[in-house]
VOBALO-925317 format. One record per atom (N, C-alpha, C): residue number from 1; residue in one letter; atom name; y, x, z. Coordinates in steps of 0.001 Angstrom, whole numbers. Each point is the difference from the previous one (the first is absolute). Layout:
NODE  resi  resn  name    north     east       up
NODE   NUM     a    CA        Y        X        Z
...
REM end
This chain:
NODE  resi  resn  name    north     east       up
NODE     1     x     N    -1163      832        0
NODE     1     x    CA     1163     -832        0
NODE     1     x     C     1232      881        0
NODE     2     x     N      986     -690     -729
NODE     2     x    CA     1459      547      143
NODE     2     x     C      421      277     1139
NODE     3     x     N      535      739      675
NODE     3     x    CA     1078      416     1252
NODE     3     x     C     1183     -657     -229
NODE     4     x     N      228    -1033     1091
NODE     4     x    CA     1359     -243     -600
NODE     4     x     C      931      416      867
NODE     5     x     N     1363      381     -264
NODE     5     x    CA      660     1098      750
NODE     5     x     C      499     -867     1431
NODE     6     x     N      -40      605     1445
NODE     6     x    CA      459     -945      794
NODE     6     x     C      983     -104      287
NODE     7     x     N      551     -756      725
NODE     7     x    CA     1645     -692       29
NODE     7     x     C      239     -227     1798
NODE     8     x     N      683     1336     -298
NODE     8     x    CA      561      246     1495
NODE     8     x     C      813    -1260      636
NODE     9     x     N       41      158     1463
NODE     9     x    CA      278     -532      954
NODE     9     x     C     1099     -975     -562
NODE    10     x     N     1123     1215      -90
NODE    10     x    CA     1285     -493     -548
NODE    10     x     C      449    -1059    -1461
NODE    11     x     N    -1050      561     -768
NODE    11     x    CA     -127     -825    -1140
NODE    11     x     C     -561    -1629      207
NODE    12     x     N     -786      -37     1093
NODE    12     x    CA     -461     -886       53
NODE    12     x     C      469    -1389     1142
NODE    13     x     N     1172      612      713
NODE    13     x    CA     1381     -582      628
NODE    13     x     C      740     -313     -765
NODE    14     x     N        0      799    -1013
NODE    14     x    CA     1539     -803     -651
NODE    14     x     C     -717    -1006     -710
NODE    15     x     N    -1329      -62     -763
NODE    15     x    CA     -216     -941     -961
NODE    15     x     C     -405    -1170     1032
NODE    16     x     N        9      339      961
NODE    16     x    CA      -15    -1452     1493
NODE    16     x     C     1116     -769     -114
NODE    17     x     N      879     1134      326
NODE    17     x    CA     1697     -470     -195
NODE    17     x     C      560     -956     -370
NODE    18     x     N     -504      993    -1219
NODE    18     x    CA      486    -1054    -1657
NODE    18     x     C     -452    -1172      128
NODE    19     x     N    -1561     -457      -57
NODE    19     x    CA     -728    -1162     -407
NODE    19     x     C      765    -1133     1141
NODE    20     x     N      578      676     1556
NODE    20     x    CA       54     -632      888
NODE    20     x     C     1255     -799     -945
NODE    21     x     N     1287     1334      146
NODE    21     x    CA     1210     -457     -641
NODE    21     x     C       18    -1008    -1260
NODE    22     x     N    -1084      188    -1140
NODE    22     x    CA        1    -1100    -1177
NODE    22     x     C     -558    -1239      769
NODE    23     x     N    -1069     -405      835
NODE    23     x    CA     -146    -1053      758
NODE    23     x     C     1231     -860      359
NODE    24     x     N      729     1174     1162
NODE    24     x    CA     1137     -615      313
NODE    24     x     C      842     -330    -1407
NODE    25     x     N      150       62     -626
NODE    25     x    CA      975     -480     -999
NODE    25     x     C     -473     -927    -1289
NODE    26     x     N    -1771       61       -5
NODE    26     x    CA     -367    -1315     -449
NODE    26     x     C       39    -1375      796
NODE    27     x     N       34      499     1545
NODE    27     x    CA      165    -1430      707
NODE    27     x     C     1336     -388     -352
NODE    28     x     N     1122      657      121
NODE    28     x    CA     1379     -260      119
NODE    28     x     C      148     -828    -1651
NODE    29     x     N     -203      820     -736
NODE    29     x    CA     -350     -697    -1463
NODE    29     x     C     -289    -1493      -48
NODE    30     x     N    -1495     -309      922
NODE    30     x    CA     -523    -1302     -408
NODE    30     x     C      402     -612      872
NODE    31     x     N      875     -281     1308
NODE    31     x    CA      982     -577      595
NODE    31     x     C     1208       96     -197
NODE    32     x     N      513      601    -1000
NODE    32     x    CA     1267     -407     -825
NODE    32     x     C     -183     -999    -1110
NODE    33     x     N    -1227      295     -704
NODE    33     x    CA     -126    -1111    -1027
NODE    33     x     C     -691    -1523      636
NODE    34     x     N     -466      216      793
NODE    34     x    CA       56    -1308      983
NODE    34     x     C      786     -857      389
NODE    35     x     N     1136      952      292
NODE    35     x    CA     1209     -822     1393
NODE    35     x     C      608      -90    -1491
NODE    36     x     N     -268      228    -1363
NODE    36     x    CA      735      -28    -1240
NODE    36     x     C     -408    -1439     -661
NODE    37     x     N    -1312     -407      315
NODE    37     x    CA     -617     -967     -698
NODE    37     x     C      534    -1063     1106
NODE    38     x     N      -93      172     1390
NODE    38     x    CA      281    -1045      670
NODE    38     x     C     1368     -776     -549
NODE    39     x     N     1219     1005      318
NODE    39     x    CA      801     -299     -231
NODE    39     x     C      574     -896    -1702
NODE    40     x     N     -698      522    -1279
NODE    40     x    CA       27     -471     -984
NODE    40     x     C    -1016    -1448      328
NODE    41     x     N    -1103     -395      378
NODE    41     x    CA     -339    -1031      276
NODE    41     x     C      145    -1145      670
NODE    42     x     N     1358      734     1249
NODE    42     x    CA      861    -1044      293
NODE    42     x     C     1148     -566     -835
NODE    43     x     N      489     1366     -752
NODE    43     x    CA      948     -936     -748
NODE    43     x     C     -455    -1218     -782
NODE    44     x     N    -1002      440     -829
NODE    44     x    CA    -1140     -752    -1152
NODE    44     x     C      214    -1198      683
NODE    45     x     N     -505     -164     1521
NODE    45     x    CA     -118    -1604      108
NODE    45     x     C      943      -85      755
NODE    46     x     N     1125      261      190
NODE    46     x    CA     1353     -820      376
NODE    46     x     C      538     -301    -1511
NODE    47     x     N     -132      115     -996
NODE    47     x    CA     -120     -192    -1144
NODE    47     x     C     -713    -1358     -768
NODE    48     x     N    -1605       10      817
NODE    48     x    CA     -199    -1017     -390
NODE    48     x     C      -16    -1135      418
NODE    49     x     N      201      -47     1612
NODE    49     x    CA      356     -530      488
NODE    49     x     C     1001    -1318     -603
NODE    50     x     N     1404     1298     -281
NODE    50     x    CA     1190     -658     -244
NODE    50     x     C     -276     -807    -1344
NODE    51     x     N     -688      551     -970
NODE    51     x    CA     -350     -732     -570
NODE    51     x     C     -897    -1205     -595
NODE    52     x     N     -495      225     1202
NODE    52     x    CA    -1011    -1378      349
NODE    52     x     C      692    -1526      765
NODE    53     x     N      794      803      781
NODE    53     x    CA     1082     -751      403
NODE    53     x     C     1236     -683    -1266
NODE    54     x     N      285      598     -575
NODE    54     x    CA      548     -449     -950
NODE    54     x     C     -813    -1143     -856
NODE    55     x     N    -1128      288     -536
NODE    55     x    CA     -403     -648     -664
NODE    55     x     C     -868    -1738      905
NODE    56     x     N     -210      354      857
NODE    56     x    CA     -171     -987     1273
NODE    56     x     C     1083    -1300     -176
NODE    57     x     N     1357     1121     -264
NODE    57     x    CA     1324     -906      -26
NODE    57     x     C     -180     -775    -1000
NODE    58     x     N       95      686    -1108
NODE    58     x    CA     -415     -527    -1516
NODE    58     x     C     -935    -1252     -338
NODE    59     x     N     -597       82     1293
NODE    59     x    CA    -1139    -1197     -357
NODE    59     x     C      247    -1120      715
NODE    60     x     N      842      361     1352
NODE    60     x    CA      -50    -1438      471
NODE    60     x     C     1464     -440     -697
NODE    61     x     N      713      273     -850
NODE    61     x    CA      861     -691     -742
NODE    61     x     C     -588     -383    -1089
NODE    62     x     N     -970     -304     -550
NODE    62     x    CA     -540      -43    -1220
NODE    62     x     C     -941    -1547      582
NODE    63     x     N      296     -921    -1083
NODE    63     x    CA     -489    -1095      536
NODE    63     x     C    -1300     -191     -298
NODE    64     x     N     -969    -1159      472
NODE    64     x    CA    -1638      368      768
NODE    64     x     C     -225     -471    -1539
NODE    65     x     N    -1257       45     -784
NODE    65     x    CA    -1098     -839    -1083
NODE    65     x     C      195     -933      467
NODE    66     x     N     -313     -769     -907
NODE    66     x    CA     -145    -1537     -242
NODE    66     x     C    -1845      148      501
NODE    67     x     N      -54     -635      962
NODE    67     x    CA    -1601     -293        3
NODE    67     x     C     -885     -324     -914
NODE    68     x     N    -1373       93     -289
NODE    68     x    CA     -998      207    -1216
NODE    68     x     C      -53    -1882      618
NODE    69     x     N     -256     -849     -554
NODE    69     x    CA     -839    -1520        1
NODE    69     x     C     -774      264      801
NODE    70     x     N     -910     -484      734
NODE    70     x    CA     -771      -64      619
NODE    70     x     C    -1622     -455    -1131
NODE    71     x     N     -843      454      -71
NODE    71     x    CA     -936     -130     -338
NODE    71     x     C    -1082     -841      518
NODE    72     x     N      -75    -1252     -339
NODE    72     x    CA     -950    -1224      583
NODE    72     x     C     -526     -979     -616
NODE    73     x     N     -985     -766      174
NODE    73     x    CA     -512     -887     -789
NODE    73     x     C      934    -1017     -245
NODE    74     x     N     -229     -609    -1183
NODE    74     x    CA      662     -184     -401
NODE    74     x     C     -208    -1493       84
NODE    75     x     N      776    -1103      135
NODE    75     x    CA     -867    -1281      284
NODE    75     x     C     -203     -901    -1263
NODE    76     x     N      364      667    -1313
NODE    76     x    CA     -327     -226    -1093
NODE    76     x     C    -2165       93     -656
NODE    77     x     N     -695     -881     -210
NODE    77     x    CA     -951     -178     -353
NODE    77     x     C     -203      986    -1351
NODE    78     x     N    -1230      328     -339
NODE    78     x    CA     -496      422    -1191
NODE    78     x     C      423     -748     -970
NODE    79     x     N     -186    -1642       51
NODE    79     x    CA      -58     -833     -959
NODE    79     x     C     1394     -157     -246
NODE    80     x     N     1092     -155     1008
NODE    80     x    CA     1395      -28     -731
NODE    80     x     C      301     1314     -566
NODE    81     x     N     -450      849      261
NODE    81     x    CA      432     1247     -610
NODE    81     x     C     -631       52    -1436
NODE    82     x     N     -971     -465     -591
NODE    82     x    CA     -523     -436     -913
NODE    82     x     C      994     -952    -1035
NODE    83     x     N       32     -776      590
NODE    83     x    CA      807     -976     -430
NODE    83     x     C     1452      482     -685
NODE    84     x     N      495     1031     1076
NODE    84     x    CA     1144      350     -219
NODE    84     x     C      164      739    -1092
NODE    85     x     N    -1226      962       74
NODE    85     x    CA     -211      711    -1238
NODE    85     x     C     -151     -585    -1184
NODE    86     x     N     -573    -1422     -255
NODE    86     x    CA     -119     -537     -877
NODE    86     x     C     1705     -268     -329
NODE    87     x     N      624    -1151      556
NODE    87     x    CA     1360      277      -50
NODE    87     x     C      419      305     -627
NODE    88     x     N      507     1485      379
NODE    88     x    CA      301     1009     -201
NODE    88     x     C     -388      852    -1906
NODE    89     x     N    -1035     -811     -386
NODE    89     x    CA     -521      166    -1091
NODE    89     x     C    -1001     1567     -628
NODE    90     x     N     -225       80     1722
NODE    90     x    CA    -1000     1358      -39
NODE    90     x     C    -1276     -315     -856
REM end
């Protein structure tokens, strides 16, 4: 096997260091873009909010449908309806 050359004391503190120091500054990183998203996601919905509210407004000034008929038997017979059709010159 290869020898691979060894890596003194000192060499091997600082690359501690380092990894410690980039840690620290990937946390700081992904709690800046956090407290970044929070904040943009509050605006977003005071936003939609307001505009839900608005449109809320929009609707109760807007006057209701006309109701659909009601759907029911009808107290008309087969046979006058027949009839009618005849009538009618169906």
């Amino acid at each position: 096997m290869a020898d691979r050359p060894k890596t003194s004391e000192t060499q091997i503190q600082r690359i501690r260091m380092q990894r410690a120091a980039d840690g620290k500054q990937a946390m700081l990183d992904y709690e800046g873009e956090a407290a970044a998203i929070r904040v943009k996601t509050a605006r977003l919905k005071a936003l939609r909010l307001a505009a839900e509210a608005a449109a809320a407004g929009k609707v109760a000034v807007a006057k209701p449908k006309a109701k659909a008929a009601k759907r029911g038997r009808s107290s008309a017979t087969l046979s006058d309806w027949l009839k009618g059709r005849e009538a009618d010159g169906f």
